[in-house]
C-alpha positions in Angstrom: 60.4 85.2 -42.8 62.2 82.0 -42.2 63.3 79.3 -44.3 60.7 76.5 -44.4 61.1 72.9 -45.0 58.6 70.6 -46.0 58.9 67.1 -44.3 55.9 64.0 -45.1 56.3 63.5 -41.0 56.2 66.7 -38.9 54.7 69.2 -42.1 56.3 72.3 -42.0 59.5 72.7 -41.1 61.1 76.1 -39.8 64.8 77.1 -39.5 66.1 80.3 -38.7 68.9 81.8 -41.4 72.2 80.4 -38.7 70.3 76.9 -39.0 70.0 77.1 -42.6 73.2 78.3 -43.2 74.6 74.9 -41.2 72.3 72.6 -43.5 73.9 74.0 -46.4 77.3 73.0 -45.7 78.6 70.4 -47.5 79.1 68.6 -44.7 75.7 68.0 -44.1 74.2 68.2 -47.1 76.4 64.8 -48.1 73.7 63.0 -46.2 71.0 63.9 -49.0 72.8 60.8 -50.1 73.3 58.5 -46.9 70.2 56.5 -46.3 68.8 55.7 -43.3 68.0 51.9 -43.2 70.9 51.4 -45.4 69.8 48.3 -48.1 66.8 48.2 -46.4 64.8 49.3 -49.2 65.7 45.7 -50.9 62.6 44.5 -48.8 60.9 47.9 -48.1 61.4 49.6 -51.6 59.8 52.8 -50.1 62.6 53.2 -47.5 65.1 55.4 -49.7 64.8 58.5 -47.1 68.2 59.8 -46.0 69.6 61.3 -43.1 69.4 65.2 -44.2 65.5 64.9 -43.6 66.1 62.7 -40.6 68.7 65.2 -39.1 65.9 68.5 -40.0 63.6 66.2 -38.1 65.4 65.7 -35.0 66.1 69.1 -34.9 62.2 69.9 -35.1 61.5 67.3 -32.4 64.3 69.0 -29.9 63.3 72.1 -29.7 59.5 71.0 -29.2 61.1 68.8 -26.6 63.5 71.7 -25.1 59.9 73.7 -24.6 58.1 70.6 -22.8 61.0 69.6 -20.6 61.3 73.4 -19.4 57.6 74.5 -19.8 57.6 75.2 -16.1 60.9 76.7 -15.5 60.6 80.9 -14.8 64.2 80.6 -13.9 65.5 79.3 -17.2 64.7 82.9 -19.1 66.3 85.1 -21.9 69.6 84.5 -23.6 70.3 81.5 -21.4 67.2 79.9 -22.7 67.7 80.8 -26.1 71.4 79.8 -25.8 70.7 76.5 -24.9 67.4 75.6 -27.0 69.7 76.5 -30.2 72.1 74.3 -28.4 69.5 71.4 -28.2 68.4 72.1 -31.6 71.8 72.0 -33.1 72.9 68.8 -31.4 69.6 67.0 -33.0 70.9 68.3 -36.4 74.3 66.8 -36.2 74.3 63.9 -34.4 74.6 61.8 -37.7 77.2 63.7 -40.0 80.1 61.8 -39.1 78.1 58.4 -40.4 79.5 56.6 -43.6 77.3 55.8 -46.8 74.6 53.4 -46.2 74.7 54.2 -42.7 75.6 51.3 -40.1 76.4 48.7 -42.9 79.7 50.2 -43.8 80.4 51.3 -40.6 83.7 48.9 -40.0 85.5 50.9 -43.2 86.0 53.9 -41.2 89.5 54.8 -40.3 91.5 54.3 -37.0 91.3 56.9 -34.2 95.0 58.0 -35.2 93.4 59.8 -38.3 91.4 62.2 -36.4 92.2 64.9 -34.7 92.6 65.7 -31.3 94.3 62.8 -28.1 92.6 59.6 -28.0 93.6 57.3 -25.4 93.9 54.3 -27.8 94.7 56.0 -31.6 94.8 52.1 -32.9 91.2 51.8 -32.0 88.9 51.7 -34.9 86.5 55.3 -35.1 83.0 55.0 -34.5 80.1 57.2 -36.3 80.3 59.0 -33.5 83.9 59.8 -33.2 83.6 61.0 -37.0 80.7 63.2 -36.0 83.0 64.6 -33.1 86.0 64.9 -35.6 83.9 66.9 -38.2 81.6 69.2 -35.6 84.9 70.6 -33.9 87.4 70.3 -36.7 85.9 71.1 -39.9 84.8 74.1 -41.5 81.3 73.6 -40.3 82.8 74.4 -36.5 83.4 78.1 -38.2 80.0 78.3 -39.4 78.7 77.5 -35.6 81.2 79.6 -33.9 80.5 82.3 -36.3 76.6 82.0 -37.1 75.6 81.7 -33.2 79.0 83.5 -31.8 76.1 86.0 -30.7 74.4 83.9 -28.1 77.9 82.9 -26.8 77.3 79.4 -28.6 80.5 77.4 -30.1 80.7 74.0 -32.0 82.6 72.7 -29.2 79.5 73.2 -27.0 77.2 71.2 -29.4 79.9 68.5 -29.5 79.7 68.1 -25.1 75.7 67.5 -25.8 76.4 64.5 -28.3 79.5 63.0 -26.5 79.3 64.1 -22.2 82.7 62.4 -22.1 84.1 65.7 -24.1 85.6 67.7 -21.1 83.5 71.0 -21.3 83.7 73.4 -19.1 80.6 73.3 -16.4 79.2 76.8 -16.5 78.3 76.7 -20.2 75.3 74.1 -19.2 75.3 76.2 -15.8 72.2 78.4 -15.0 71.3 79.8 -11.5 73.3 77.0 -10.1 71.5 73.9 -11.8 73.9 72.3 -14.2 72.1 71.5 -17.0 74.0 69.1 -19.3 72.6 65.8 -18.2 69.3 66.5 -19.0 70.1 68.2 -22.4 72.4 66.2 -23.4 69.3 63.2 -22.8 66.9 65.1 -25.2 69.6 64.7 -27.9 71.3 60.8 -26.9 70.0 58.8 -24.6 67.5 55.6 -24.9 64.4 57.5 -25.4 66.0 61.0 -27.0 64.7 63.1 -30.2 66.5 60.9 -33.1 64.4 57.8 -31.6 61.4 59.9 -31.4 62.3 60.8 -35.3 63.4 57.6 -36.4 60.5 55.2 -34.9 57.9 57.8 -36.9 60.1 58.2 -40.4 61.4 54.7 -40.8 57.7 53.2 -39.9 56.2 55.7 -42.6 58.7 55.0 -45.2 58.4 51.0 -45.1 54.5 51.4 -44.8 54.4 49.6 -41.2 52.8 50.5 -37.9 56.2 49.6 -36.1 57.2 53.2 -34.3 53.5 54.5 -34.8 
């Protein structure tokens, strides 16, 4: 039977025992205590929800969006599907671990690319959210819990990471199946202007505040 979460916007959420197994790391569960609108709750003093929930959301939201976007695609079959649906789901998880406590507003506190690992073309530059969620996906003990939990379906961190950031130089046949290269449109369904954190967010945050905004 799999682990079930209970969230006030989607109901019933389900993870299999890999997925759980990344939501309990501490990694992630650090954003029980990162909210998501920040000191919005100053105004809206129901908005104290956090980005854990918002991150199990997302996750939800991805793989119902994997299934729509691919509903009619007979070539797109067995492991490969599976591969990349946990690959989509996974993506939608983590694309906000690398953000600082109250979110956005403390934001300019993070530390300079040099800090991180890896080349960065500029190391004086200033690291984003994102380059922190990069950083800890690929470089942290959580990439051991993905390479090792979904090693099976030929899944690594650094494959997640290409779906959050398509500058990350991945090699093409991971999002290659029966010659269609596939990363564009999944890595859309987890960043792009209308992708499955929007789709969470506009629902959650409107719920939490008590407005219609998102509805």
């Amino acid at each position: 039977e799999m682990p079930e979460i209970r969230d006030p916007v989607h109901g019933a959420i389900h993870l299999s025992a890999a997925e759980l197994a990344v939501v309990d790391c501490p990694v992630y569960q650090r954003l029980r205590n990162i909210k998501q609108l920040g000191f919005a709750e100053m105004t809206f003093p129901g908005a104290t929800h956090n980005r854990y929930l918002h991150g199990i959301g997302a996750m939800h939201l991805a793989g119902q969006a994997f299934d729509s976007a691919f509903a009619d695609a007979p070539w797109l079959e067995g492991a490969d599907r599976t591969r990349l649906r946990q690959m989509v789901r996974l993506g939608a998880l983590l694309h906000d671990i690398g953000h600082p406590p109250l979110s956005h507003t403390l934001e300019e506190l993070l530390p300079r690319l040099e800090a991180l690992p890896g080349e960065h073309p500029d190391p004086s530059i200033q690291a984003t959210h994102e380059d922190m969620t990069m950083a800890i996906m690929t470089s942290s003990d959580l990439t051991d819990v993905i390479n090792e939990r979904f090693g099976d379906l030929g899944l690594e961190a650094e494959h997640v990471a290409g779906l959050i950031s398509q500058e990350r130089p991945i090699p093409d046949d991971v999002y290659r199946v029966k010659g269609k290269f596939l990363r564009p449109i999944l890595s859309q369904l987890v960043s792009s202007e209308l992708d499955v954190d929007r789709m969470d967010y506009l629902l959650r945050d409107s719920y939490f505040t008590g407005t219609t905004y998102g509805n």
